[in-house]
C-alpha positions as CSV (number, residue, x, y, z in Angstrom):
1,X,124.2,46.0,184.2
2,X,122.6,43.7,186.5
3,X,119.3,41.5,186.3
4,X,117.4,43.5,188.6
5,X,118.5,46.3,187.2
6,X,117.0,45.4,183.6
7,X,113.7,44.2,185.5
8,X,113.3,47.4,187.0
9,X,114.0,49.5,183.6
10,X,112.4,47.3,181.5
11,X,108.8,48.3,181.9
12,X,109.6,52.5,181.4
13,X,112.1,51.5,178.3
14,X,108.9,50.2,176.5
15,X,106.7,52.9,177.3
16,X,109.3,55.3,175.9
17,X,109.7,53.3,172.6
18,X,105.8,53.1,172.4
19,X,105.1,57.1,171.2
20,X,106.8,60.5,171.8
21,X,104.2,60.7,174.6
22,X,105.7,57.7,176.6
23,X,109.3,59.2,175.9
24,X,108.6,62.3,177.9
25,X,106.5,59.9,180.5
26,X,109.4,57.6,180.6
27,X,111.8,60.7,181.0
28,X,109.9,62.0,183.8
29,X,109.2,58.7,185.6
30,X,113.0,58.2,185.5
31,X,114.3,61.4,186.2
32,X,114.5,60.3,190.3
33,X,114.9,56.6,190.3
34,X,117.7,57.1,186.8
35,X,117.7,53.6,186.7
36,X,120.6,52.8,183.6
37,X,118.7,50.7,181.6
38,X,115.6,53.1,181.0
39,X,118.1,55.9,180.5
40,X,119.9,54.0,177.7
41,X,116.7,53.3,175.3
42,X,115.6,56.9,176.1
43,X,118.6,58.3,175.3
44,X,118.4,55.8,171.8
45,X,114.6,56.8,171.1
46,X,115.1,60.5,171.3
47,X,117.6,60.2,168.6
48,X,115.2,57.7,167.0
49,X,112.3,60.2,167.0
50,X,114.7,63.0,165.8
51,X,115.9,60.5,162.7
52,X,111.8,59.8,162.1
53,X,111.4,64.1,161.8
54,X,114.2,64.6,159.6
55,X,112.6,61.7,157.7
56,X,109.3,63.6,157.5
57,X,111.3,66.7,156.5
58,X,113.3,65.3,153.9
59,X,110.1,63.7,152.8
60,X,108.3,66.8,152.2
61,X,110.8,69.6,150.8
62,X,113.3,67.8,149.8
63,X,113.2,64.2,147.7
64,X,110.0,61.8,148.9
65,X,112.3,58.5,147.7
66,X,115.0,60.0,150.3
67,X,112.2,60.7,153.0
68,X,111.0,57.6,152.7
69,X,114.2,55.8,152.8
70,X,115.3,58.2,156.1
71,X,111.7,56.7,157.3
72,X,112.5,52.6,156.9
73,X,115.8,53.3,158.4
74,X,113.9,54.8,161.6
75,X,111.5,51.8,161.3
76,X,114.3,49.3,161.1
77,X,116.3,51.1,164.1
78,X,113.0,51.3,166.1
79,X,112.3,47.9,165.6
80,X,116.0,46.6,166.5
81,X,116.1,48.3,169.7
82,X,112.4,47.2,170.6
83,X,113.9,43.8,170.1
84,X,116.7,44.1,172.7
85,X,114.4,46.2,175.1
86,X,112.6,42.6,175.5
87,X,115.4,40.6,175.3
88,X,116.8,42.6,178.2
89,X,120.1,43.9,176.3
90,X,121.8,47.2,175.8
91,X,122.4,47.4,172.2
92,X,123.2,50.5,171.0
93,X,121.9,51.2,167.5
94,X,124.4,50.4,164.8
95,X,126.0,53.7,163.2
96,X,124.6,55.9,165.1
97,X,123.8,54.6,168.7
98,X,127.2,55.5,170.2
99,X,126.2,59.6,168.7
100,X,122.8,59.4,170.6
101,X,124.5,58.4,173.9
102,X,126.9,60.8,173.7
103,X,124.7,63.5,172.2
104,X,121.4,63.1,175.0
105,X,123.7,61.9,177.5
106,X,121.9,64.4,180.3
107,X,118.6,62.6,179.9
108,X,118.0,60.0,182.5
């Protein structure tokens, strides 16, 4: 990926990491340009928000140690990829990076 590439993409990648709003903003602000970058993290937040709701799930009906657990693990991935948004790097998430891109590889 080049420089300008990551210049351009960086500015929607944050937005989409910044609330489940700015995901769909992000998503639709992309959806003409599809600029690779911003794809990438909104392909990597989507799974992140979907990690952060089966957190909240498990929380609730299932074991609130386990919920919680799900929820630093969201936090942690969050927080890593946030990181390499600034830093101007595609890092896919460990474990489970590799699933989101393949998974939510139609959004742009």
């Amino acid at each position: 990926m080049t420089d300008q590439t990551v210049k351009e993409g960086k500015t929607w990648a944050i937005v989409s990491h910044l609330t489940f709003v700015g995901l769909i903003i992000a998503i639709i602000m992309n959806s003409e340009k599809r600029n690779p970058f911003t794809s990438f993290y909104n392909r990597q937040m989507l799974g992140l928000i979907i990690m952060l709701f089966i957190s909240q799930i498990t929380d609730k009906y299932i074991n609130g140690t386990l919920g919680y657990a799900l929820w630093v693990i969201s936090a942690v991935g969050w927080l890593f990829s946030f990181i390499h948004i600034i830093k101007g790097e595609t890092k896919l998430l460990p474990y489970v990076g590799e699933k989101f891109q393949e998974w939510f590889r139609n959004i742009h």
